[in-house]
C-alpha positions as a Markdown table, in Angstrom:
| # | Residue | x | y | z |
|---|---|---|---|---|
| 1 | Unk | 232.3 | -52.5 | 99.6 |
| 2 | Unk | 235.7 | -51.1 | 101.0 |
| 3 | Unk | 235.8 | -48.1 | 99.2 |
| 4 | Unk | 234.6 | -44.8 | 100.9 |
| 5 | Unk | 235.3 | -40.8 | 100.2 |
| 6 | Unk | 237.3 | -39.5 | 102.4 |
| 7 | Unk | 237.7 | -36.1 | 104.0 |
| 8 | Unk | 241.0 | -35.2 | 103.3 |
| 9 | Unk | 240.7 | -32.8 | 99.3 |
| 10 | Unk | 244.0 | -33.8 | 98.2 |
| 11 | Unk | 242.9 | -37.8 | 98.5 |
| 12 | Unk | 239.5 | -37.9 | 98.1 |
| 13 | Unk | 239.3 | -42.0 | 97.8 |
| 14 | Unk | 239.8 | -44.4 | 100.7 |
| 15 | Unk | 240.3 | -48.5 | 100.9 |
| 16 | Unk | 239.1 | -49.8 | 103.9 |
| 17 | Unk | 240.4 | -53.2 | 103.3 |
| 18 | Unk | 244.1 | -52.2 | 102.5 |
| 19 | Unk | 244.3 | -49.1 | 104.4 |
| 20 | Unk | 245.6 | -46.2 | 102.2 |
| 21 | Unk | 244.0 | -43.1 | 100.6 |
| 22 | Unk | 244.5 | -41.9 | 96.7 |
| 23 | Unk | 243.4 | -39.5 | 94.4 |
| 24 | Unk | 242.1 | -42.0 | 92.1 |
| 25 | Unk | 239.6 | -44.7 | 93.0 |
| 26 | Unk | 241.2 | -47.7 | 94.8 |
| 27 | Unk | 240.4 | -50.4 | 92.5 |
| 28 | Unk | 242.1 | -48.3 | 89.9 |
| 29 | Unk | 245.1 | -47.7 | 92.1 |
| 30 | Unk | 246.1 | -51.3 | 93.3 |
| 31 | Unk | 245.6 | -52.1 | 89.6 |
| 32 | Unk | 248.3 | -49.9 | 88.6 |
| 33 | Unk | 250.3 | -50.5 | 91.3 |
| 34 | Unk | 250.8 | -54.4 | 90.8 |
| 35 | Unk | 248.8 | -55.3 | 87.8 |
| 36 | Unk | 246.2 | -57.6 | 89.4 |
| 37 | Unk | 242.3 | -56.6 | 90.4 |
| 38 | Unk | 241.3 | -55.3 | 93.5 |
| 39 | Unk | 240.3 | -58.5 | 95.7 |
| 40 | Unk | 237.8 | -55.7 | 97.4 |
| 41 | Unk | 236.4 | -54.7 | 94.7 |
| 42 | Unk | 232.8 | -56.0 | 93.2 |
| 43 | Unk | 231.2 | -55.4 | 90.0 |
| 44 | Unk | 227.4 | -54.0 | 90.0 |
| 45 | Unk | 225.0 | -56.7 | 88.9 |
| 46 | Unk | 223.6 | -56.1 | 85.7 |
| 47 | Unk | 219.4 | -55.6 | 85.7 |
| 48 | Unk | 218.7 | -54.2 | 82.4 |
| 49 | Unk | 217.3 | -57.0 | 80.0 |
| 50 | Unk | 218.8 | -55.3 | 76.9 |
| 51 | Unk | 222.4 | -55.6 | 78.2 |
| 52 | Unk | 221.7 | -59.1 | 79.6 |
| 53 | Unk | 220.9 | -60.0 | 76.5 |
| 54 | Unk | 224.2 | -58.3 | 74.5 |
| 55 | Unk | 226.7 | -60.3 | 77.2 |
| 56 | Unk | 224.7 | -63.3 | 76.6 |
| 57 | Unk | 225.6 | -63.0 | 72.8 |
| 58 | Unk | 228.9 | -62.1 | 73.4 |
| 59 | Unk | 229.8 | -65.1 | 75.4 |
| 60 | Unk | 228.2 | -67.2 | 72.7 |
| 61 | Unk | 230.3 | -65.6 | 70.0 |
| 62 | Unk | 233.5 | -66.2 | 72.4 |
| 63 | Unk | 232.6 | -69.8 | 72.5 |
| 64 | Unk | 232.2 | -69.7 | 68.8 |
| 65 | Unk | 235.7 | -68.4 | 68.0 |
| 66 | Unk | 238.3 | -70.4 | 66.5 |
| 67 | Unk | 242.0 | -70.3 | 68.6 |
| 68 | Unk | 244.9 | -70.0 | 66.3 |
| 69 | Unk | 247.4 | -72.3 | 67.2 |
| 70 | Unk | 251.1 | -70.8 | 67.8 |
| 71 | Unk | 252.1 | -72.2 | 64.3 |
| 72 | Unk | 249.2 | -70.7 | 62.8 |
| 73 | Unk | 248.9 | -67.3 | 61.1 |
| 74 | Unk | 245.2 | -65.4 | 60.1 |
| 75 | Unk | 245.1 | -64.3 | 56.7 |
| 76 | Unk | 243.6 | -61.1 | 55.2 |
């Protein structure tokens, strides 16, 4: 993980990998800089079986979805 806390009060957040400081947290700050995800940054593995289980139906349902082609249109 590249992300520390600095010392400095007015920029409490530091990158190690790209080198700057922020007042928001890096990840966050790169994103609205240029619009793409931190490369640095790493999402926490997910242990609870409950929430294992939601994203596991979630994908499912993705997979289930039918893609409207640009010539289609939904209707209510």
């Amino acid at each position: 993980m590249y992300f520390t806390v600095s010392w400095d009060p007015s920029k409490p957040y530091a990158c190690r990998m790209m080198g700057f400081k922020s007042r928001i947290l890096p990840s966050i700050e790169v994103r609205l800089a240029d619009g793409n995800d931190c490369r640095g940054f790493r999402s926490k593995p997910v242990t609870h079986p409950m929430i294992q289980a939601e994203i596991a139906l979630d994908q499912a349902n993705k997979s289930k979805r039918k893609r409207l082609s640009s010539t289609q249109m939904w209707e209510a």
